[in-house]
C-alpha positions in Angstrom: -149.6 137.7 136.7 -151.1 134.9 134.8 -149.8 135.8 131.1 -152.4 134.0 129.3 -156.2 133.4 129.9 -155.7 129.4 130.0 -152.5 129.6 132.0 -155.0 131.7 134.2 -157.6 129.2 134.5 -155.2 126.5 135.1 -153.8 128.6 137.9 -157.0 129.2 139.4 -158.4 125.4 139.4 -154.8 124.4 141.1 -155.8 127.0 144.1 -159.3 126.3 143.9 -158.2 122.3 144.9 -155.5 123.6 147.1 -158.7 125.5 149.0 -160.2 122.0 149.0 -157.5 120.5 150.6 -156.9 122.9 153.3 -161.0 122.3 153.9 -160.6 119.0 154.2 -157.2 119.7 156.8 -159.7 121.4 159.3 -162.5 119.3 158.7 -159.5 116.5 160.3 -158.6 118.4 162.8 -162.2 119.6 163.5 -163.4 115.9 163.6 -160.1 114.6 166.1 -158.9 112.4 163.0 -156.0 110.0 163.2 -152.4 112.2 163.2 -151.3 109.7 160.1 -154.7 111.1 158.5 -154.4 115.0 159.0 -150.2 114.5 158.2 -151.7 113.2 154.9 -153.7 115.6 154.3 -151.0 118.5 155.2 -148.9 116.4 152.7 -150.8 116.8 149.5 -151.8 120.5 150.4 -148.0 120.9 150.4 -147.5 119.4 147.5 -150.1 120.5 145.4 -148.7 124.2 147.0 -145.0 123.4 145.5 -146.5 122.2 142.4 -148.3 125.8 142.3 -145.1 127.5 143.0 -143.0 125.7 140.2 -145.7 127.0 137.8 -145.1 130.4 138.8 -141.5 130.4 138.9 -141.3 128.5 135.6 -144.3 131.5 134.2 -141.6 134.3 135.6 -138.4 133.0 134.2 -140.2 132.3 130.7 -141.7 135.9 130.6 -139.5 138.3 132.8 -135.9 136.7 133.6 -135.9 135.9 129.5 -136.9 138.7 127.0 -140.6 137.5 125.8 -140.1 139.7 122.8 -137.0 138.1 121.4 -136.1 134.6 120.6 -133.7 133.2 123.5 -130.3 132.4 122.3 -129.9 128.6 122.6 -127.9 129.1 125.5 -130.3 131.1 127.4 -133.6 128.5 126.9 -131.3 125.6 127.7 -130.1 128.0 130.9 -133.5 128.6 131.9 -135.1 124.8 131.2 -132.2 123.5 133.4 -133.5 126.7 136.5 -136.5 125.3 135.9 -136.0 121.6 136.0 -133.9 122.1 139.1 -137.0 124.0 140.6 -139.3 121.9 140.1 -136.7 118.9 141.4 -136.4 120.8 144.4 -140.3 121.6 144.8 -141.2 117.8 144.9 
């Protein structure tokens, strides 16, 4: 999926601190934290989940939805960086 080895990295270290984040959720719950604590916490996991999503989408649409082995038109990249903006708009 990843189409590079840094883009895979990258994508790896975001899931790898999403992981932490869910941790840290149960340890909350598991410790009877403060609801405004655990919402918090559920708050950057879900965050830090949209910002993983956007990454993928955007990855998807530059590689698959556009050709990778022709130059978009100008039309087309402007088409896809406005898909992409509004994604990642959406996501936040």
């Amino acid at each position: 999926m990843a189409h590079t080895l840094e883009e895979k990295k990258k994508l790896l270290n975001r899931v790898r601190r999403i992981r932490g984040q869910v941790d840290a959720i149960e340890r909350a719950l598991d410790q009877e934290a403060e609801c405004s604590d655990v919402l918090h916490n559920i708050s950057a996991c879900r965050g830090a989940m949209d910002a993983l999503m956007a990454e993928v989408i955007e990855g998807h649409i530059r590689f698959h939805v556009l050709d990778p082995k022709t130059a978009p038109t100008d039309e087309q990249a402007q088409a896809a960086d406005d898909l992409i903006h509004a994604l990642r708009a959406y996501l936040k």
